[in-house]
N, C-alpha and C positions, 0 to 999 in steps of 0.2 A: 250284324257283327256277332260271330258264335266268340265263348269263352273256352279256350283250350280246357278238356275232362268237365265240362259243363255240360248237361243237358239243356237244349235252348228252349229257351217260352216262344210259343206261340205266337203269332201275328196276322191278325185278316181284317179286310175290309167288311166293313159293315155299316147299315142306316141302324143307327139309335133312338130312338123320339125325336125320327124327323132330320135327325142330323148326319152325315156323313162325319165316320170315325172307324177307327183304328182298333179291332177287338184285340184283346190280349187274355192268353190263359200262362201262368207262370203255377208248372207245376213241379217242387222242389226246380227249379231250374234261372237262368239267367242268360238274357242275351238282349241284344241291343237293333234296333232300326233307325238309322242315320244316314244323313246324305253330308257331303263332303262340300260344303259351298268356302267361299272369303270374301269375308266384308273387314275391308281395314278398317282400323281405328276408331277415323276421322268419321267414317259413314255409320256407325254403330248407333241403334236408336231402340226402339219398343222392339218385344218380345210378346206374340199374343197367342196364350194355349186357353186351353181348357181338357178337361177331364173329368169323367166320373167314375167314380169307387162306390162297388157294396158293400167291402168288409175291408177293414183293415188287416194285419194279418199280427196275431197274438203274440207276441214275446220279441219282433221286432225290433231294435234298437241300432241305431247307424252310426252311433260311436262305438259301439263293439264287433268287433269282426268276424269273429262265430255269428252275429244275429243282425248284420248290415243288410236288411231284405227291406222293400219299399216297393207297394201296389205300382205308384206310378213315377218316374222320374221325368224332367225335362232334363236331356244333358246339353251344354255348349263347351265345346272346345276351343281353345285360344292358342294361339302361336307366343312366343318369348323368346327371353336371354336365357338358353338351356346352361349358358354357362355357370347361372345363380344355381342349377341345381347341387340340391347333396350329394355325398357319393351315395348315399342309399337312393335315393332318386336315380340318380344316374344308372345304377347298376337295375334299378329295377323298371327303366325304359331301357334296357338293351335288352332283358330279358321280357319285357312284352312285342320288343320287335323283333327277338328268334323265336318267338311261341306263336305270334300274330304274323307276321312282316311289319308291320308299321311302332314307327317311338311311340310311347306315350304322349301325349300335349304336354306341354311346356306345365299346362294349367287346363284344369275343366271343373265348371261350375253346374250346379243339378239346381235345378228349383225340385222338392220333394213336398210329400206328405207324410207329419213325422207322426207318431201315435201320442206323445206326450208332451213335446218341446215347442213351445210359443212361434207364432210366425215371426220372423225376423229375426230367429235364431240360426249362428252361421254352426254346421256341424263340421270339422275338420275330416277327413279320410280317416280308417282305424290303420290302412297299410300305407298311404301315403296322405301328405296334406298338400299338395297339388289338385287333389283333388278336394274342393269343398261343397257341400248342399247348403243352400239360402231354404229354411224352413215358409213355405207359402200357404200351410194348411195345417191344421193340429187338431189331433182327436176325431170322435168319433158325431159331432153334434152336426155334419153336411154330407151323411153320407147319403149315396144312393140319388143323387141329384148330382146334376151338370152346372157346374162350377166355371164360370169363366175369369179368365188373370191377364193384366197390361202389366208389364215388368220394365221398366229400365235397364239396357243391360248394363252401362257403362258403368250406373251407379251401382248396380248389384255386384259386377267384379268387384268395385272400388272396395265394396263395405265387405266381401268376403277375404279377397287378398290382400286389401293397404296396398293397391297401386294401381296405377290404370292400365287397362286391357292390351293385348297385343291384337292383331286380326284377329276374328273369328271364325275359326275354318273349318267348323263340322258342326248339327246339331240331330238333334235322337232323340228317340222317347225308349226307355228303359222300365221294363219290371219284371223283378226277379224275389225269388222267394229260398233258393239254393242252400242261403243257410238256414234254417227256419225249415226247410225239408216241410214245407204246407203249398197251399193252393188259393191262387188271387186271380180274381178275374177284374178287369177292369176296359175301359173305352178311353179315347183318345180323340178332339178334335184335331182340325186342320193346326200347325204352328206356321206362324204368320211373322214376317219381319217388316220393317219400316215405323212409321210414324206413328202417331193417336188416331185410333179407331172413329173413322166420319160420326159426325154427330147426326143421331137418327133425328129425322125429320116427322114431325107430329100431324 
């Protein structure tokens, strides 16, 4: 998914140390690779990524919107009651669906890597809070290694939004560096949905 007047980051398949992944170069730019699935509610269970980073990228901060850049994103979109939206909401998913074709999500949650803020920190959007990031990574003390995350997602909407999830009917991996006008390179595993990861056998 390109951003209207955005240069888009890169994306290719690549073997990493042994793993099949997803390369990324985001150079000043931003865009998105996502597949459009739904899983109601009821069936909503684990979230299994991984990712690895060699650098962070310097002056980033995702509560500011001049400097909203992040190496690596997980995004999930959810379905809602568009009706709870604000008029500012509302006017500004009419105007991402005359710029894109498609409305905004009702709601979309990021698992990110933030450069300073505690894991378990919820960051609001700087343009919208519709959108929120669940902090899963912080600082610079894992970089350059492959990091693997089980997420709950039902509970991670819960503790971002204060309510329980709608379907879920799109997920993506994101990085962008646009504002921050710099240069991240990063990988990407397989993301995986369903249950807890089989217990390896010894």
């Amino acid at each position: 998914m390109k951003f209207p007047g955005k240069q888009p980051t890169q994306f290719g398949y690549a073997r990493k140390d042994g793993r099949d992944a997803v390369a990324v170069l985001a150079a000043s730019s931003v865009s998105m690779m996502r597949n459009k699935i739904r899983i109601e509610p009821s069936a909503l269970d684990r979230v299994r990524f991984s990712w690895k980073v060699p650098q962070l990228i310097a002056g980033a901060d995702m509560v500011l919107r001049d400097a909203d850049d992040s190496p690596v994103r997980i995004v999930l979109a959810f379905e809602g009651d568009r009706s709870k939206f604000s008029a500012k909401d509302a006017m500004l998913s009419e105007l991402t669906r005359a710029l894109t074709g498609e409305e905004m999500p009702y709601a979309t949650l990021m698992y990110v890597w933030c450069n300073n803020r505690e894991p378990g920190s919820v960051i609001l959007g700087p343009r919208t809070d519709r959108i929120r990031k669940l902090v899963v990574q912080s600082g610079p003390m894992q970089l350059n290694q492959w990091l693997d995350y089980e997420r709950d997602i039902a509970a991670d909407y819960e503790r971002a939004f204060g309510e329980k999830p709608g379907a879920l009917v799109g997920i993506g991996i994101m990085s962008d560096s646009d504002n921050t006008r710099s240069t991240v390179t990063a990988w990407y595993g397989p993301i995986r949905l369903g249950g807890p990861a089989p217990a390896s056998k010894e």
